[in-house]
C-alpha positions in Angstrom: -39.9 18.5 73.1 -37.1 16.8 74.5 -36.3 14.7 77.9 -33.6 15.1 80.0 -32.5 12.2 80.5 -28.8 11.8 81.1 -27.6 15.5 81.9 -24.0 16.8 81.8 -22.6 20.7 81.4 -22.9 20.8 78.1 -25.5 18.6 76.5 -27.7 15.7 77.8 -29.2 12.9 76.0 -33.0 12.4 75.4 -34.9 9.5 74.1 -34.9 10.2 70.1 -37.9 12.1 68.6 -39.2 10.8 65.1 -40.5 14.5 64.7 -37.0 15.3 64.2 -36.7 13.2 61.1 -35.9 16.6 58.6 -33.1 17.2 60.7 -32.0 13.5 60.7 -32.5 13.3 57.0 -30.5 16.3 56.2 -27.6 15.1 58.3 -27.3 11.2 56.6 -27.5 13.0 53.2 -24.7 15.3 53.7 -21.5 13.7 52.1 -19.1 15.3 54.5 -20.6 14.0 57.7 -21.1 10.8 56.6 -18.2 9.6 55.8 -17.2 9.3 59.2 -20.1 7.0 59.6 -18.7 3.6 60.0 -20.5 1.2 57.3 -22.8 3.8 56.3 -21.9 4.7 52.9 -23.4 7.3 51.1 -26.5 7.0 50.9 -30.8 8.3 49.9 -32.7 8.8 52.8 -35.9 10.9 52.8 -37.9 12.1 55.7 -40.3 9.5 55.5 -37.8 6.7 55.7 -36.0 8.6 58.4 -38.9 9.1 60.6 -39.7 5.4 61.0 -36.2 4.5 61.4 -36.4 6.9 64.3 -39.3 5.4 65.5 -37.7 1.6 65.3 -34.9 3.3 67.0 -36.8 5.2 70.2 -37.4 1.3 71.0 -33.4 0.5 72.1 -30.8 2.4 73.5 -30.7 5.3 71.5 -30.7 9.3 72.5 -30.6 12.8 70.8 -27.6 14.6 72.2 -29.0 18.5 72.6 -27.3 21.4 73.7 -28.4 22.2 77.6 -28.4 25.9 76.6 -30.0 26.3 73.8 -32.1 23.0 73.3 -30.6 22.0 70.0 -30.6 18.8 68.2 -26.6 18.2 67.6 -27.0 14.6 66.8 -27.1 11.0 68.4 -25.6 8.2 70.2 -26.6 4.9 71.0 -25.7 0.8 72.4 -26.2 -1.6 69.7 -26.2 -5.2 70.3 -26.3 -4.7 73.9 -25.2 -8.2 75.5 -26.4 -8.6 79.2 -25.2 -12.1 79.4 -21.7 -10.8 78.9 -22.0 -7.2 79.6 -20.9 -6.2 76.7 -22.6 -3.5 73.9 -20.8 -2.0 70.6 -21.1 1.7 70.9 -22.2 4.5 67.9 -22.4 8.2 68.2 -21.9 11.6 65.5 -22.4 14.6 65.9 -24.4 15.8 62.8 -24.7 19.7 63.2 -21.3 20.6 62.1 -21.2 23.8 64.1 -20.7 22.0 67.3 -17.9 19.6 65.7 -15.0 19.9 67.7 -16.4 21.7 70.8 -16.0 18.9 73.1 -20.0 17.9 73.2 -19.6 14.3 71.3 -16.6 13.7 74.4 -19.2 14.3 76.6 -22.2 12.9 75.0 -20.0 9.2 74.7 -19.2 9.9 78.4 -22.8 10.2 79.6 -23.6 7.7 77.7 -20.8 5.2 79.1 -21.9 6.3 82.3 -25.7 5.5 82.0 -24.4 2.1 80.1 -21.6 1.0 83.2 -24.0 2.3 86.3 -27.9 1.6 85.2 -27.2 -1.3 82.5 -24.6 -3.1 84.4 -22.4 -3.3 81.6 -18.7 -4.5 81.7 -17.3 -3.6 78.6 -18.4 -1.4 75.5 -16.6 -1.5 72.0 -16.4 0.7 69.0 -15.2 0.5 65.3 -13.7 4.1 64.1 -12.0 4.7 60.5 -7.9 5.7 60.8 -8.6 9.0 59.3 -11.1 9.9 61.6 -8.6 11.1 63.9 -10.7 13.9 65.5 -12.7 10.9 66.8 -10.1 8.2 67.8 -8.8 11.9 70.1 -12.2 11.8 71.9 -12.3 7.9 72.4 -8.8 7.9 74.3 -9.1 11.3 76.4 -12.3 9.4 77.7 -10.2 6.2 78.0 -10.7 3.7 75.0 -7.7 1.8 74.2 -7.4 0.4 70.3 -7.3 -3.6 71.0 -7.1 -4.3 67.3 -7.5 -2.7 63.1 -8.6 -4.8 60.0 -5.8 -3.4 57.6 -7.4 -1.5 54.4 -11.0 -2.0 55.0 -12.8 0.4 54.0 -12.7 2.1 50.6 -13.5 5.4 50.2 -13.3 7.3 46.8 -10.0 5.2 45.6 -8.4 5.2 48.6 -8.1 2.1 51.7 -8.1 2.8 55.6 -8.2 0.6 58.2 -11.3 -0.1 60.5 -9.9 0.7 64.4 -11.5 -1.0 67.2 -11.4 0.2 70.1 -12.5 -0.6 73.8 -13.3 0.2 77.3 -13.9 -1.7 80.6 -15.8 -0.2 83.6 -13.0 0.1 85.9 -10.9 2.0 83.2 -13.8 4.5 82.4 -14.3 5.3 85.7 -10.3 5.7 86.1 -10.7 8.7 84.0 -14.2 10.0 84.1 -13.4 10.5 88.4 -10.6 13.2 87.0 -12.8 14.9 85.0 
């Protein structure tokens, strides 16, 4: 069962499940999703392993984005190394059911998210690390209003080829710049 949490139009985020540690699984062993997943390489992970990562993972700031309509796991974002002293968190999010890629649910998931993060944990600025050919992500950050503040030329390696890690940033006044026109 999931828990409306944050709600939006087309999804909303509940705390993460560890009974949806199949669906997890699936999506970290599947090569094509992946390797969008910034320092996650390819990887083995079974259910087992999956559901008590979940489980460490209901514990911070993490949420299953679902489909409003139709209930549907479609994947997960999250704060990581949330900084109250400094306001400050590095952001992570996928959308793991391919079927929804490109639909405009991982835009709003991130939005809801940045929303919850600026308004409820009083944060200032949030932070992300994309890969350059990820370019159906780094579209989604800037429509909701991240600005690239910096790359780390050729760092990542994938098959025989080198890309450069993006980052990327956001401060409350900006989001709210651009989530008020939406």
């Amino acid at each position: 069962m999931y828990l409306k949490k944050i709600v939006g139009k087309k999804c909303y985020l509940s705390p993460i499940d560890e009974n949806d540690s199949e669906k997890y699984a699936e999506w970290l062993n599947d090569l094509e999703m992946t390797q969008y997943l910034v320092g996650l390489g390819p990887i083995n992970v079974n259910v087992g392993n999956m559901r008590g990562i979940l489980e460490s993972a209901a514990q911070g700031h993490n949420y299953s984005i679902i489909d409003i309509e139709t209930n549907e796991l479609l994947g997960d974002c999250c704060f990581e190394g949330l900084n109250h002293l400094n306001q400050t968190s590095e952001v992570g999010i996928y959308i793991g059911n391919k079927e929804y890629w490109d639909k405009g649910f991982g835009t709003e998931a991130l939005s809801l998210l940045l929303d919850y993060g600026f308004k409820v944990l009083n944060l200032h600025c949030v932070y992300l690390q994309v890969v350059s050919f990820n370019d159906r992500a780094i579209k989604s950050y800037e429509k909701i209003g991240f600005e690239v503040v910096g790359k780390k030329r050729e760092a990542i390696l994938k098959g025989k080829e080198r890309y450069d890690m993006i980052y990327m940033d956001i401060l409350h006044n900006e989001f709210y710049e651009v989530f008020n026109e939406n």
